[in-house]
C-alpha positions as a printed NumPy array, in Angstrom:
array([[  90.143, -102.681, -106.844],
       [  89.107,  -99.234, -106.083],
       [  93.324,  -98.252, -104.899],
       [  91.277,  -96.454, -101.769],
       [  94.603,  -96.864,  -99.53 ],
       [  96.803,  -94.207, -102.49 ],
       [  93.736,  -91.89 , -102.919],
       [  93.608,  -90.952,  -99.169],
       [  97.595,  -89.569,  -99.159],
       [  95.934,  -87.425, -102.544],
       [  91.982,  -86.55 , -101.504],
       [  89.726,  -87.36 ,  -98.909],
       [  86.338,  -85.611, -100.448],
       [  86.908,  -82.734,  -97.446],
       [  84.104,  -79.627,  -97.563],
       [  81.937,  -81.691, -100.233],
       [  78.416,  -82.648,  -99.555],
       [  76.753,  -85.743, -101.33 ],
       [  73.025,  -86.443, -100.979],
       [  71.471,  -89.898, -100.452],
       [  67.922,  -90.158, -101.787],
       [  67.074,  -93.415, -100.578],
       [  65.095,  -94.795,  -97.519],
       [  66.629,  -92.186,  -94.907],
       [  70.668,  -92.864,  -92.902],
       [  70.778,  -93.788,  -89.829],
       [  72.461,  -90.323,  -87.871],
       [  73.384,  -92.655,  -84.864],
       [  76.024,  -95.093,  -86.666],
       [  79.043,  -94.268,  -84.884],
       [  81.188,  -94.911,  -87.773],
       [  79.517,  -91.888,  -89.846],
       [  80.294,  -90.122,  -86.992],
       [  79.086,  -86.187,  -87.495],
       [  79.077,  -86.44 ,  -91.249],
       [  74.965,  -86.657,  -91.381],
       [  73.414,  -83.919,  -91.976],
       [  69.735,  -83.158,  -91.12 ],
       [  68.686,  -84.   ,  -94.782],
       [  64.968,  -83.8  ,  -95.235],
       [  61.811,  -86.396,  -95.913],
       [  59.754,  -85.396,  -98.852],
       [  57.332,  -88.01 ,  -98.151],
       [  54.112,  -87.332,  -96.331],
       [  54.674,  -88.048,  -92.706],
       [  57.501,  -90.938,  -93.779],
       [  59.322,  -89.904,  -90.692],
       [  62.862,  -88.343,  -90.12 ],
       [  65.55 ,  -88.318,  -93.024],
       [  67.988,  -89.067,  -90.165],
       [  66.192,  -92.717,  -89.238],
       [  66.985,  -95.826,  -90.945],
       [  64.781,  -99.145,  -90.568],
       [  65.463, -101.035,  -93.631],
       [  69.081,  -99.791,  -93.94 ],
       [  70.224,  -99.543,  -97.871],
       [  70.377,  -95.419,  -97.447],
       [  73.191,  -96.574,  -94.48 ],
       [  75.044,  -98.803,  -96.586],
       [  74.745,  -96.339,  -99.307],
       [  76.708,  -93.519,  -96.855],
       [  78.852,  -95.868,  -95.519],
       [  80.644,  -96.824,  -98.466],
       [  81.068,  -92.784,  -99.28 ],
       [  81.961,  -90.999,  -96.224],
       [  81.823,  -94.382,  -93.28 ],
       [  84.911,  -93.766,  -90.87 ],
       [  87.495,  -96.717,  -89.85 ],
       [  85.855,  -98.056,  -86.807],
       [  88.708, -100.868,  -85.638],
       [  88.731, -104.413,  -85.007],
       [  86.217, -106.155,  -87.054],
       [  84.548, -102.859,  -88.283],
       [  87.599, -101.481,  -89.373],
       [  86.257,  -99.833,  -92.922],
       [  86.03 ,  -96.553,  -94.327],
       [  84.099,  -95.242,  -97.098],
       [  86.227,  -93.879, -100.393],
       [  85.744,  -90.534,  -99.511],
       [  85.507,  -90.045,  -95.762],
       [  85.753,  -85.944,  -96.296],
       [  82.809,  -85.806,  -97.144],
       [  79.012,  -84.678,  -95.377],
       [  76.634,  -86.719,  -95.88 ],
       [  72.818,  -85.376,  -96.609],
       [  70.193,  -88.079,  -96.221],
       [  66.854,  -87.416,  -98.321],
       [  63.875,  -89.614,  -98.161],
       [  62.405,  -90.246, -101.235],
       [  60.722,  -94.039, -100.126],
       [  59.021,  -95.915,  -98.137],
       [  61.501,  -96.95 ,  -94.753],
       [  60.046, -100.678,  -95.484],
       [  61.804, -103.557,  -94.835],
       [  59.094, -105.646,  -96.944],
       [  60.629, -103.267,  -99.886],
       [  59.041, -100.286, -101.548],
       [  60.497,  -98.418, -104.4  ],
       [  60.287,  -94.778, -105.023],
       [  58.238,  -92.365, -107.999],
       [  58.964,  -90.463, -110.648],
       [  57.381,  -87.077, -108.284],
       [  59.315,  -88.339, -104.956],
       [  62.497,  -89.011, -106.872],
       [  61.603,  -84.983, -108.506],
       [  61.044,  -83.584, -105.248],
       [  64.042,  -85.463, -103.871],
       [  66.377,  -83.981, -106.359],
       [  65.031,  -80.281, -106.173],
       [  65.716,  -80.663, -101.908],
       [  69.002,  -81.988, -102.244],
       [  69.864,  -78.963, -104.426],
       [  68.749,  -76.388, -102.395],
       [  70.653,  -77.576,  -99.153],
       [  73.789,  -77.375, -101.171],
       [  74.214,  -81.152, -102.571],
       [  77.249,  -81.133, -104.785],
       [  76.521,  -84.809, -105.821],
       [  73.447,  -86.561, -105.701],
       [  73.203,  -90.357, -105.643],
       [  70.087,  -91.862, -106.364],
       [  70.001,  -95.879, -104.993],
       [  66.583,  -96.865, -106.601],
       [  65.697,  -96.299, -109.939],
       [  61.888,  -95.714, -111.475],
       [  61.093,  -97.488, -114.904],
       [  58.811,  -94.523, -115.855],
       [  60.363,  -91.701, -117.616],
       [  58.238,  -88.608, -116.712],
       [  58.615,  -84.887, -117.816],
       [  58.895,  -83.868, -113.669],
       [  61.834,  -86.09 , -113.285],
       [  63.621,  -85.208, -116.384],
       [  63.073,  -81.61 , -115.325],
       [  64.786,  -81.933, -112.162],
       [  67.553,  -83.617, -113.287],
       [  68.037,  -80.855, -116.021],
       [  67.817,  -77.78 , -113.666],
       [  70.111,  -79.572, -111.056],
       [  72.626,  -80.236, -113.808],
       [  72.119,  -76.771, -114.843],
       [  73.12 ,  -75.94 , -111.262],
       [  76.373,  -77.975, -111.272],
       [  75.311,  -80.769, -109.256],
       [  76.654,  -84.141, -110.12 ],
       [  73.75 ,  -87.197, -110.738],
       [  74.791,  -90.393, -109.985],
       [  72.013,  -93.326, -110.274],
       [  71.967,  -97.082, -110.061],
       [  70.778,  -98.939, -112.371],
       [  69.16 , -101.338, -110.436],
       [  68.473, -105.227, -110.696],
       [  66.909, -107.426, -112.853],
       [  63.338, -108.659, -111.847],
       [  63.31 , -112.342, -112.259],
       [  61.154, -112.459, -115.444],
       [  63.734, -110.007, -116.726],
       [  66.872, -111.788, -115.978],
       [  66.074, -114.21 , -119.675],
       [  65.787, -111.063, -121.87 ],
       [  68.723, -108.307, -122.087],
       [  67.633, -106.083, -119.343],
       [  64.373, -105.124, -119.462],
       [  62.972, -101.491, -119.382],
       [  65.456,  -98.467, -119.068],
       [  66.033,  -97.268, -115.313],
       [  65.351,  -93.508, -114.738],
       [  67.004,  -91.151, -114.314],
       [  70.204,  -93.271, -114.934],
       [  68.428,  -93.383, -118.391],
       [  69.221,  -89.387, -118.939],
       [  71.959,  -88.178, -120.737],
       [  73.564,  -85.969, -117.982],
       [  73.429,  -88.732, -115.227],
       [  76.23 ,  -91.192, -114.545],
       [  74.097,  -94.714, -114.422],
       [  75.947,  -97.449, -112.202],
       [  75.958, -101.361, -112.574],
       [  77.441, -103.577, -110.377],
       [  80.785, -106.252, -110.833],
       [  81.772, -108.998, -108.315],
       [  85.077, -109.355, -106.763],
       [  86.311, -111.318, -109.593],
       [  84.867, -108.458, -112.086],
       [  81.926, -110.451, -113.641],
       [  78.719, -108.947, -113.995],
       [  76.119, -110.529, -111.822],
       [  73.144, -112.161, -113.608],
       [  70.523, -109.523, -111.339],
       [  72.663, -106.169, -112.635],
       [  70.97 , -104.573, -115.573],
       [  72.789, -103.557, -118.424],
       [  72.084, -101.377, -121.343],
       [  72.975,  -98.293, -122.992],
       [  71.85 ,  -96.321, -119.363],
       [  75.341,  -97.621, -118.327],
       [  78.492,  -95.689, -118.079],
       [  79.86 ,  -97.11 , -115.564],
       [  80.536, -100.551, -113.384],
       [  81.917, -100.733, -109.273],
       [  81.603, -103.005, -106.724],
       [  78.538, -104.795, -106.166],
       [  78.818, -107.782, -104.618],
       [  79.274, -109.365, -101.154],
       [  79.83 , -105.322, -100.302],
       [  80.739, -104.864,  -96.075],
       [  78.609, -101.879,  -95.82 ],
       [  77.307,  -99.919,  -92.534],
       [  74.283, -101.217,  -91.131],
       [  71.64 ,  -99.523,  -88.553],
       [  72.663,  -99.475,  -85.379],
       [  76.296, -100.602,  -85.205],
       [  78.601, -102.968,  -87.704],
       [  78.674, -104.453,  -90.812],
       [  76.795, -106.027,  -93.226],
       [  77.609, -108.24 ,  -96.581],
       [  75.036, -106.631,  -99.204],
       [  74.834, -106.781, -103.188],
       [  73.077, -104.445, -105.503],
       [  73.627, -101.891, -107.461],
       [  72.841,  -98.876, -104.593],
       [  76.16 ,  -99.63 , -103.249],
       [  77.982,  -99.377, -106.323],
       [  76.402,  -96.073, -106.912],
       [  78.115,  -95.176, -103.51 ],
       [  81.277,  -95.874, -104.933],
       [  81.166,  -93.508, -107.813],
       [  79.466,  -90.901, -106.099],
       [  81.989,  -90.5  , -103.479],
       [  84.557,  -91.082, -106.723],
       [  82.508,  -87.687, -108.172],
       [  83.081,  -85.905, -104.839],
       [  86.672,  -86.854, -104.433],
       [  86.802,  -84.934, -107.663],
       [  84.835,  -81.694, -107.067],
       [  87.001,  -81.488, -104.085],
       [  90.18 ,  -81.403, -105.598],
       [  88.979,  -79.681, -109.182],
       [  86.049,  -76.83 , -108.237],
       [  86.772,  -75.868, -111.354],
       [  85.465,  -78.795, -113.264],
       [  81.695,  -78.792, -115.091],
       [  79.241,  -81.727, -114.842],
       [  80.353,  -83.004, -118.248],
       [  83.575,  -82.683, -117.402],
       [  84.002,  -84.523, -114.141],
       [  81.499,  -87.498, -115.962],
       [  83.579,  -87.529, -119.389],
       [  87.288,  -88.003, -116.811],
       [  85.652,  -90.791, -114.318],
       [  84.792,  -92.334, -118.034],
       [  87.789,  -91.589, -119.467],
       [  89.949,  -93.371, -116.79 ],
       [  88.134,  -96.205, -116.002],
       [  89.484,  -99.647, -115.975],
       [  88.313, -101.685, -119.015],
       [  85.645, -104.155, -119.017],
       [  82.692, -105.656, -121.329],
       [  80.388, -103.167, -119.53 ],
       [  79.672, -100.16 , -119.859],
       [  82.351,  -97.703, -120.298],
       [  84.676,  -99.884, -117.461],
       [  85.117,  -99.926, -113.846],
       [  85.408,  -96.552, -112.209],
       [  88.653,  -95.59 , -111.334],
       [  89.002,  -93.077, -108.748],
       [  93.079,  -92.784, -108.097],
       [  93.155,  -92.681, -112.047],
       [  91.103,  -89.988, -111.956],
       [  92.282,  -87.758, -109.269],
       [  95.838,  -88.13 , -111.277],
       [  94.847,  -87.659, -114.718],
       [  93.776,  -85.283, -117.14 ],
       [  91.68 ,  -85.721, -120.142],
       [  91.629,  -82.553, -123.042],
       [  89.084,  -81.713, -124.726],
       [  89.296,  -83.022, -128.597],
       [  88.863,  -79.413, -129.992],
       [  91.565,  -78.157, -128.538],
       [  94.187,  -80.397, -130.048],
       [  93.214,  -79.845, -133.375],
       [  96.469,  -79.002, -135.567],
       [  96.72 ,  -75.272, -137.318],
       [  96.736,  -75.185, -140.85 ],
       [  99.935,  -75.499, -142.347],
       [ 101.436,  -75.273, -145.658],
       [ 103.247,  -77.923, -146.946],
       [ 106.83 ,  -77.942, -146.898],
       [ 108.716,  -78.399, -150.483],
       [ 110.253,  -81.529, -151.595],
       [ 114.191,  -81.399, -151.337],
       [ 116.137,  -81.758, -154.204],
       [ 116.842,  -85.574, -154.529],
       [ 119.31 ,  -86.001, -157.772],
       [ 122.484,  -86.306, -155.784],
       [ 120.665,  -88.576, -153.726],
       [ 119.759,  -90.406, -156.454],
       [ 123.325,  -90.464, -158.089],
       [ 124.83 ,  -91.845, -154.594],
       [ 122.218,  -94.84 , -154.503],
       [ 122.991,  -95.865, -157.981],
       [ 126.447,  -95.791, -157.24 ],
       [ 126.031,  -97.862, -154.173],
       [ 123.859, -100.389, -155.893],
       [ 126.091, -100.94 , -158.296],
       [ 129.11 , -101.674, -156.306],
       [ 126.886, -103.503, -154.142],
       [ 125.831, -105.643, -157.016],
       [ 130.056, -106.101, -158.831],
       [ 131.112, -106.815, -155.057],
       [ 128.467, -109.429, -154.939],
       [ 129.028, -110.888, -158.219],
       [ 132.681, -111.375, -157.672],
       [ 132.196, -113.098, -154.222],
       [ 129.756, -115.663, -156.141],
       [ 132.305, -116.15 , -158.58 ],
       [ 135.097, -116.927, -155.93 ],
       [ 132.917, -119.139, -154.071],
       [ 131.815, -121.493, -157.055],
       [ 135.691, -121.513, -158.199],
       [ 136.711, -122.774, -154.481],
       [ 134.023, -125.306, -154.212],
       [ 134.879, -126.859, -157.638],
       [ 138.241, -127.037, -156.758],
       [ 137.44 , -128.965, -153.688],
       [ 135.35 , -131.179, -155.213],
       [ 138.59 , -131.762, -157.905],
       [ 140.27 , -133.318, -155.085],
       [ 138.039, -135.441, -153.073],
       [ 137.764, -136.738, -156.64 ],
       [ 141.583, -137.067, -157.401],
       [ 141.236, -135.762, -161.494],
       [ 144.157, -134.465, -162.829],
       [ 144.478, -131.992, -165.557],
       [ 143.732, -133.181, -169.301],
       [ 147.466, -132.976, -171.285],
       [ 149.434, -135.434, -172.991],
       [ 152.159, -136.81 , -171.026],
       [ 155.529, -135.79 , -171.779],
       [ 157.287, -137.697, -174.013],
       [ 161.331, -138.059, -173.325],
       [ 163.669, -137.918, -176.622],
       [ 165.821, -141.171, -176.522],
       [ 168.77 , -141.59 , -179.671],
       [ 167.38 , -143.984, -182.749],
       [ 169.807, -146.341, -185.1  ],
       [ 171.253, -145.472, -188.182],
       [ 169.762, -147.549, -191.007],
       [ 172.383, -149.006, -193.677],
       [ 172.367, -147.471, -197.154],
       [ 174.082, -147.802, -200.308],
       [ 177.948, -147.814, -200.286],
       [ 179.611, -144.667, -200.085],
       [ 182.576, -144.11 , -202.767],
       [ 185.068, -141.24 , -202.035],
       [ 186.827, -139.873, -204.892],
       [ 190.74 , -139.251, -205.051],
       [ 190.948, -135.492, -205.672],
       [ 194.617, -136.545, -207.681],
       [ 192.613, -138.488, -209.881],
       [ 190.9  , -136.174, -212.523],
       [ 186.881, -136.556, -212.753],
       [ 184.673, -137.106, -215.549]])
């Protein structure tokens, strides 16, 4: 879905750094290798960013930077370039915990000052608070790409049409992520709303676990991953590129769908350009003067009127041949008198003819 295979022989996220603020990543997976970076825990005494119990900031890192690891493991994340810099900002419990609108702050502000250029945030808060909205801003401000999920439905949510807005996928600036199923339905559990722009995989996922190997997982963390390590595929290859800019082209290319903007689109991405609609406005221009149409005209009426004598002679040859064959089928002849032949008549008898002797004188 994703075209992973083309983008590595384009971009493989090399010399970018994209911050997990989740529940820690396990340093020890062999197949992120030494992409894990020390990271930081801005919890009180929550224990090293580099430990993983419960495992979603793991399968969040996998499916960014996670190397091929053969046989049965044999995966890689969409961006395998890439380091990877874990932040605590929750509870490591497997029971579940969520994190705050201050932990979430605080996790933001650390992953800027270690040099994050993308931050993905795998749980969402459904408190909007001036701290958070703050951070987000200044990190913006600093060129660092946001990337949230939009997390799942709680189960007296899933009847209405999504519940409360997620922060921060909620803020303008920040890319908000649902989740799609291999088929590209939207699960019943995957919010949706205006918070999001964009859609990736969500579903039966084979992610990185703790420890070793793979795991099947759902949710909208791991399609988070997917579009951060889309976002850091792009800084990669275009430095250049501002936070609005690298958001508007991964919306801009993404494959259609019914929500949000579409499925993110990474190769389309990396090989297209969007322009900004300013820029292709026309110059004024004055308009150009009408030609002189009277010959124009002349030659059309000339045309039309052959057209029409040509087509009223045709007609007129047509109806004469058809009644002419229907003359014959019929067998009529033309309406004359026969001729009438002269044949020689009798002379009648009359009165006695005398002839005078001339000798004899008249009177």
């Amino acid at each position: 879905m994703l075209q992973a295979d083309e983008i590595n022989a384009i971009e493989n996220g090399g010399g970018t750094t994209v911050a997990v603020l989740a529940t820690g990543v396990d340093a020890g997976q062999p197949q992120l290798g030494n992409r894990v970076l020390d990271g930081a825990d801005v919890l009180a005494n929550a224990g090293r960013a580099g430990d993983d119990c419960t495992g979603l900031g793991t399968q969040v890192a996998g499916v960014i930077s996670g190397q091929r690891g053969g046989g049965d493991n044999d995966v890689a994340g969409l961006s395998p370039g890439s380091r990877i810099l874990p932040v605590r900002v929750m509870p490591d419990d497997p029971a579940g915990s969520e994190p705050t609108p201050g932990s979430l702050a605080r996790g933001i502000d650390t992953a800027v000052q270690n040099g994050a250029d993308v931050i993905v945030v795998a749980a969402p808060v459904r408190t909007d608070q001036a701290i958070l909205e703050s951070a987000v801003a200044d990190a913006v401000a600093r060129g660092v790409i946001i990337v949230a999920a939009v997390g799942e439905r709680a189960r007296d949510e899933q009847a209405d049409a999504g519940g409360e807005t997620p922060y921060p996928a909620g803020y303008r600036d920040v890319i908000g992520v649902g989740a799609i199923d291999r088929a590209g339905q939207v699960p019943a559990t995957s919010r949706s709303g205006d918070f999001v722009d964009l859609v990736a995989p969500g579903v039966a996922v084979p992610a990185l676990q703790t420890g070793r190997g793979l795991v099947e997982v759902d949710g909208t963390a791991v399609a988070a991953g997917f579009v951060a390590a889309s976002a850091a595929l792009l800084r990669a290859r275009r430095p250049d590129l501002t936070v609005t800019e690298v958001t508007d082209l991964l919306r801009a290319t993404a494959s259609p769908t019914a929500f949000g903007t579409g499925v993110v689109n990474p190769y389309a991405a990396l090989t297209a350009r969007t322009v900004d609609a300013k820029t292709r406005q026309l110059p004024a221009l004055k308009p150009a003067p009408l030609p002189d149409q009277t010959a124009e005209a002349h030659r059309r009426t000339v045309a039309l009127t052959s057209a029409l004598l040509a087509a009223i002679l045709v007609l007129a040859l047509l109806l004469t041949a058809a009644a002419l064959r229907r003359s014959r089928r019929r067998q009529w002849r033309p309406a004359l008198a026969p001729h009438l032949h002269a044949r020689p008549e009798p002379l009648e008898p009359g009165p006695p003819v005398m002839l005078l002797d001339p000798a004899v004188p008249q009177r």
